[in-house]
N, C-alpha and C positions, 0 to 999 in steps of 0.2 A: 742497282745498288751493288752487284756483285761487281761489276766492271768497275764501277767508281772506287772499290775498295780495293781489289788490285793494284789501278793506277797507284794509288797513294801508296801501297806496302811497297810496290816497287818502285817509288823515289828513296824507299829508306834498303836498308841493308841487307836483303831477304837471306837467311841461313838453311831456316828449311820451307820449300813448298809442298801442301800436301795437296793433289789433286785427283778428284773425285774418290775418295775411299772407299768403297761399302764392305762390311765384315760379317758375315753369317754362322752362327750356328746352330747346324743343323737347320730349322725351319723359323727358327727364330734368327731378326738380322737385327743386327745390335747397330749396324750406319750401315746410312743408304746416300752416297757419293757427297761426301764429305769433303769442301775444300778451304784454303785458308793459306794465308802466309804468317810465317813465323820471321821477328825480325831481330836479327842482334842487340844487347842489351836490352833487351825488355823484360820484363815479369810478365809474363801473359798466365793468366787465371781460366784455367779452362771448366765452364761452370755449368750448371745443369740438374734438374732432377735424380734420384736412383735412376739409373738403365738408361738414361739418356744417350750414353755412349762415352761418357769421359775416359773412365779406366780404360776402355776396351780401343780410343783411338790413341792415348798414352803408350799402350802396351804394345802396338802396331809400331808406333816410332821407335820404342826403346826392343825390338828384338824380341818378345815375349812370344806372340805367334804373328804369321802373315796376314798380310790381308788378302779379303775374296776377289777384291777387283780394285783399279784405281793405281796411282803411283806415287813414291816419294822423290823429292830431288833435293838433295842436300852440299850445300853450297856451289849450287848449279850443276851436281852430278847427279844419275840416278842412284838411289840408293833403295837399295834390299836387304836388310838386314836379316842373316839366317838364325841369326839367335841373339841373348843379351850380352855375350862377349865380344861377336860381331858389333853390334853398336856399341860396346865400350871403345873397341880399336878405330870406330868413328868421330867418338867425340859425343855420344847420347850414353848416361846413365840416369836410371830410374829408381826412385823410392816406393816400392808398392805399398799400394794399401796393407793387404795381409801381411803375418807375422813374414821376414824372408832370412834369418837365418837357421843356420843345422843345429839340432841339439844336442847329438852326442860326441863333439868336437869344443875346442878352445877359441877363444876373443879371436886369439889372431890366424886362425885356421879360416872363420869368418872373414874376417877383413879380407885375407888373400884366398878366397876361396876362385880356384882357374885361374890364378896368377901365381900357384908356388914352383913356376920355373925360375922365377927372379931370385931365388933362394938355393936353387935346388944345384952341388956339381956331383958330375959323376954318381947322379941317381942317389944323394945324399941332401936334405933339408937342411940347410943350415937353420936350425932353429935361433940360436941367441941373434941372428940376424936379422930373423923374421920378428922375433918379440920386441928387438930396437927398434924397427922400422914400423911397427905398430901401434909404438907409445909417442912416434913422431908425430905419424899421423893423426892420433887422437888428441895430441896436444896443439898439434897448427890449427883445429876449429874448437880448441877450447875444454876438450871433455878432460874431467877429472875423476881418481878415482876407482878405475876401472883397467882391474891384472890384464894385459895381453895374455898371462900363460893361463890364466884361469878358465874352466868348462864355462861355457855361452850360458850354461842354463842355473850360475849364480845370481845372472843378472837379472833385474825386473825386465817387462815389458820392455816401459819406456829407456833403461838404458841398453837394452838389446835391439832398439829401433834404431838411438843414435850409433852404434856399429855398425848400423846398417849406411847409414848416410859415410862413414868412412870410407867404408869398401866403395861405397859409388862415386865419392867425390876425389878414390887416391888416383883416378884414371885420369884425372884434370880434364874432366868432361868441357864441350862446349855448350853444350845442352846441357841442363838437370830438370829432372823430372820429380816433383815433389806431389805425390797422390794419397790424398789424406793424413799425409805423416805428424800432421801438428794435435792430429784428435787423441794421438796417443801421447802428446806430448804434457808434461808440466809447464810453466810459465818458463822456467829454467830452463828447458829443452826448445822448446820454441825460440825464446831468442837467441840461441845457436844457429838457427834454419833461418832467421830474420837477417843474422850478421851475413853468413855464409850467401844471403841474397844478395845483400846490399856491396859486398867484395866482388861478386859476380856480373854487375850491374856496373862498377867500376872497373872492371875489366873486360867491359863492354860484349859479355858472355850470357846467355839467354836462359831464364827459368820460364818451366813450365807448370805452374800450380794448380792444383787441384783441392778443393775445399767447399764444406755444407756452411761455414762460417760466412755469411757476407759481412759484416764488419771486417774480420780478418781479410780477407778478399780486395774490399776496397782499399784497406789499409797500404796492403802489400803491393794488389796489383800497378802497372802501368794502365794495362790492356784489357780485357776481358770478350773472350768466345764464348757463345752461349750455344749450348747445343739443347735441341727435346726431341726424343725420341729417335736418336739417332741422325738427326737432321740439323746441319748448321744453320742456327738461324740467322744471327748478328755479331759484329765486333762491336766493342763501346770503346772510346773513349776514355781517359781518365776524370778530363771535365765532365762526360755524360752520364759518369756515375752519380745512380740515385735508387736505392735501396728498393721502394714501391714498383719502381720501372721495370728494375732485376728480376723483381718475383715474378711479375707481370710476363715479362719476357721467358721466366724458366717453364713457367707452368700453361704458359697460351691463354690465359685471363685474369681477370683480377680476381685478388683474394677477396671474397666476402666472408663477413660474419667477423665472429670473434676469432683469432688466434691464441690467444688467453684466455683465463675467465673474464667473462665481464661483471659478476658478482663482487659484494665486498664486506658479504657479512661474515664471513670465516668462522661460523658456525659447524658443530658435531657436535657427536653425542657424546652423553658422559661417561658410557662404558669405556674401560679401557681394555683393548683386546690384545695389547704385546708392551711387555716393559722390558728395562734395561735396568738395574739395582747392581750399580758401582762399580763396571764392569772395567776392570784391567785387561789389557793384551798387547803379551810383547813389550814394545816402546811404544806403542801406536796409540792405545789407549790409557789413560790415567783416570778411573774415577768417575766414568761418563752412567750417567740416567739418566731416563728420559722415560714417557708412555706415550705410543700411540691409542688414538681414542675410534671405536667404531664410527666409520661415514667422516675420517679424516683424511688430509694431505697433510700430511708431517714434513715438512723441508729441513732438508740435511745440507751445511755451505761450509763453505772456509776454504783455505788453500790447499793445494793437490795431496801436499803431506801432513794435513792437520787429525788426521787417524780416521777420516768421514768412512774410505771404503772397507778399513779394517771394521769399524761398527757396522755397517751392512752385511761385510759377511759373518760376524760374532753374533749377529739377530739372529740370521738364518742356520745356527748353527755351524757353518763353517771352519769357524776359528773357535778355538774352545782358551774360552778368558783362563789366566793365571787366578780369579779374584773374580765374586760378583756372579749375577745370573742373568738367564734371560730365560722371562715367565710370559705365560700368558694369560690370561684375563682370568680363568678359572682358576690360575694358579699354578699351573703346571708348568714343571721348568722346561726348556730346549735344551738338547744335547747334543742333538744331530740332524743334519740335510734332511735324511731316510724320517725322522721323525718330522720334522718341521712340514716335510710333502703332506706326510699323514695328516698331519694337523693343519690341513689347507692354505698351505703358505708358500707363495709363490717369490721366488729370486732373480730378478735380469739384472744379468752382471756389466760391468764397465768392460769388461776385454767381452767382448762377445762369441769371437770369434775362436778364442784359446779356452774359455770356462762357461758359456752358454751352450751352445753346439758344436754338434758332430756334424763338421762340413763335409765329410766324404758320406754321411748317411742319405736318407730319402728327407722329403718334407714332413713325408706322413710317419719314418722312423722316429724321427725329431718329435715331432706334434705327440707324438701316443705315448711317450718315455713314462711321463708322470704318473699316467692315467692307466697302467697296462692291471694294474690289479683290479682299475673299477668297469674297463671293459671286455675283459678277460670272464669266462666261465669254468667253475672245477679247472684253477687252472690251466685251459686254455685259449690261447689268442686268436681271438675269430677274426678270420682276416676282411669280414663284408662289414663289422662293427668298428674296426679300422679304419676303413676306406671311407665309412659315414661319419667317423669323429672327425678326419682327417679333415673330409670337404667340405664341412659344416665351419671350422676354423678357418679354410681358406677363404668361403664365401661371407663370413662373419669379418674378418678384416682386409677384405680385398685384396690377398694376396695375389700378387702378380706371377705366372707360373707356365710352364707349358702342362703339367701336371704333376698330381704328387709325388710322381715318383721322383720326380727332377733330384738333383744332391743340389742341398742346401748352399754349398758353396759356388754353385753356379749360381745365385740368385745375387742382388744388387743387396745394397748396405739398409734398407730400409725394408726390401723385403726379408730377410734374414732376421731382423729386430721383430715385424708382424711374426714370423715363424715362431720367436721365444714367447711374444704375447699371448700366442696360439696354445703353449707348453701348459703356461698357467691358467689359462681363461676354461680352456678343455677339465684342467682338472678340478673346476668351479672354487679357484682360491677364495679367499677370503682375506687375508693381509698378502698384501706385493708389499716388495724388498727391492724398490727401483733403481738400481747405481749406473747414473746419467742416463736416462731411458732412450735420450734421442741423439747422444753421440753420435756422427758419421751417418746422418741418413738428412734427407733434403726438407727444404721447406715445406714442402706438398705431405711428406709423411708423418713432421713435427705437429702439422694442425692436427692431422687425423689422431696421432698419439693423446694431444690434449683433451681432445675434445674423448676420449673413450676413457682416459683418466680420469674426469669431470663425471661421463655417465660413468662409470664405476663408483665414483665417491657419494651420486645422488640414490645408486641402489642400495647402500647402507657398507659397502666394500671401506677395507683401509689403505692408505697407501703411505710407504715410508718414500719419500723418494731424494736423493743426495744428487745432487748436480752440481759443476763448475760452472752454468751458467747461469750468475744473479737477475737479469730477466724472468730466466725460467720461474728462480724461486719465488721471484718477488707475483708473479703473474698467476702461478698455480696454487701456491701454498694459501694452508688456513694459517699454519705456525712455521715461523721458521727457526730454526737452532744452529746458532754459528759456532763454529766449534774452532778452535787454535790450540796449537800444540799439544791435542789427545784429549784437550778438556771441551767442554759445552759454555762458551764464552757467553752468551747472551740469545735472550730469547724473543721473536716479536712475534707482535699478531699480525691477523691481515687489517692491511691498513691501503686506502689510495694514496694515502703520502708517503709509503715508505717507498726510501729511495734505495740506490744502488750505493750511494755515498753511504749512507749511515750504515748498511752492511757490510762496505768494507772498511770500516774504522774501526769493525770489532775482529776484523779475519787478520789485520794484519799488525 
């Protein structure tokens, strides 16, 4: 199989060969001899479970760290890239997953960050050179709106991701490395990274994408490498994409069981344990109420900017309304995070990464944050009541791990998400505040999320949960609430006919 696949990359244009990889750290090997040809003009979609090895053989190409063994050859040279400036002067830049710009710096200090010699005479910045050439750059892939002279950290997320595709795309890569970058995207961000494909593809120049979305995947890709467990296992095809196969292929058997609920009574009880009474915030919200009900899935939808995450954090106290409250069943209002914990109420955010944890902390720092007053005595933190909270969460959601101590931010995209699960479930919540629970993490961990979603909701738990993916809502939810322009446009039940159609005819 492997010989037969070679032959055929090498009738077509091979730009990079990667041969036999493996990467280790420490005692854990994230690829073990990893090969493959990469061929000009293609989208190759490199796909796979968490910790399968995606990021970690991405990062090897683009200059990020070395590999342990194996070799690169790029357009028939050896290539060793000693860091990511090195592979820019090659023709590979990459889009990381995590946030990758500086905070306490400007738009265009970003964009030219290890390139302000192009500006620079006689040990002087030309700044209005650098700000021109930074509005050039953002206007040749279409970005609007957004100061070159202004500090990095006016922008959102998502427009602090698309600077980041500048900086990597002003090097007029031959290679682009697109790793997770569309989870943080709006629709409107996304087809930015869709066009900039489809130019690169006409310029007969090679993407390397990375994505949990298999629709988007098949959508975009040409090609698709599957890796599990660090192991190459197949190339596909464009013809031999087939969604069943993929999963089959990522996770080493088929899926059984339900991946959804398979229920379709959309039954709970008639307590109501969290409400929302007219709540204004900002521009984002206008007027929204709602109740969640004990032993409910409350579904939150509509488009990216329709105010859904501003109400997840206005629940959880986060955002404090101009207008309106947010009570709960006894009647007592929220004010604050610090209260909302108290009051057994758990929050997993959409940025995970920047407002759920502390990735330079432990697992078990992570895990205990919520919970440190109810396993704390007089005061103080017993560190053997730690260690048993800690590993009772890990072996409760089969966190994948070398141990607790590990930092959070060594861990895969799914493992990270079990860690926040681990936050709330330890400190026996009672209403979750879910904003997109399973963004950026694989197939194999979406089932497992569902299905703990499901047992939570049948032990009498509530769940608010807001996703941009109508599958999701349609499959989970007892109720769903589609919201547009800050308001609660229309409401359904669980129903086996609702479709995806009639929810987007009220979102947009």
């Amino acid at each position: 199989m492997m010989e037969r696949q070679m032959e055929v990359a090498d009738s077509l244009s091979v730009i990079l060969k990667i041969k036999n990889i493996s990467k280790n750290f420490g005692l854990t090997q994230a690829l073990k001899e990893v090969s493959a040809d990469i061929e000009q003009g293609e989208v190759i979609g490199l796909i796979g479970e968490n910790g399968s090895g995606k990021s970690t053989l991405s990062s090897i190409v683009s200059g990020v760290y070395p590999a342990s063994e194996g070799e690169l050859e790029l357009e028939g040279k050896p290539y060793k890239p000693t860091d990511t400036m090195d592979a820019q002067k090659h023709g590979i830049s990459m889009i990381a997953q995590e946030m990758g710009t500086l905070p306490g710096i400007k738009v265009a200090d970003n964009i030219f960050l290890g390139k302000e010699q192009l500006f620079t005479k006689a040990g002087v910045v030309n700044r209005k050179k650098m700000y021109s050439e930074a509005r050039k750059a953002m206007e040749k892939i279409g970005i609007e709106g957004i100061n070159p002279e202004d500090p990095i950290v006016k922008y959102s997320l998502e427009e602090r991701k698309l600077i980041e595709v500048v900086r990597a795309l002003y090097s007029n890569p031959n290679i682009f490395i697109v790793d997770e970058t569309t989870t943080a995207l709006s629709q409107r961000g996304r087809n930015i990274i869709y066009k900039i494909i489809r130019q690169f593809q006409k310029e007969n120049k090679t993407v390397l994408f990375i994505s949990h979305d298999l629709e988007e995947l098949m959508e975009v890709c040409s090609k698709l490498i599957i890796l599990r467990d660090g192991v190459y296992i197949t190339q596909l095809e464009k013809e031999e994409f087939d969604e069943e196969r993929i999963k089959e292929l990522m996770v080493g058997r088929k899926l059984t069981g339900d991946y959804y609920r398979s229920d379709y009574d959309g039954s709970f009880g008639k307590e109501v344990v969290l409400s929302a009474e007219n709540l204004y915030v900002g521009t984002s919200l206008k007027g929204v109420s709602l109740e969640l009900h004990k032993g409910e899935i409350l579904g939150i939808g509509g488009l990216t900017d329709c105010g859904m995450h501003e109400l997840g954090k206005a629940l959880f106290g986060n955002e404090k309304p101009l207008y309106g409250k947010v009570r709960l069943g006894n009647g007592e209002e929220i004010t604050s995070e610090k209260q909302a914990i108290q009051r057994k109420m758990g929050y997993v955010s959409k940025n995970r990464d920047q407002e759920a944890l502390i990735l330079s902390a432990s697992i078990l720092e992570n895990t205990v944050l919520p919970s440190l007053s109810r396993i704390g005595k007089a005061g103080l933190i017993l560190k053997g009541e730690e260690k048993k909270f800690t590993d009772q969460q890990v072996e409760n959601l089969s966190i994948k791990c070398r141990d607790i101590t590990q930092s959070v931010g060594d861990l895969s995209g799914g493992n990270k998400q079990k860690v926040v699960f681990g936050k709330w479930l330890g400190n026996q919540s009672e209403i979750f505040i879910l904003d997109c629970p399973t963004r950026g993490i694989d197939i194999g961990v979406k089932a497992f999320m569902y299905q703990l979603m499901y047992r939570l909701k049948k032990e009498g738990k509530s769940i608010l949960m807001i996703s941009e993916e109508l599958p999701e809502l349609i499959g989970m939810s007892d109720r769903i609430l589609i919201m547009k322009d800050g308001k609660v446009q229309e409401s359904f039940q669980r129903s086996e006919e609702l479709s995806e159609a009639v929810l987007i005819k009220k979102m947009v």
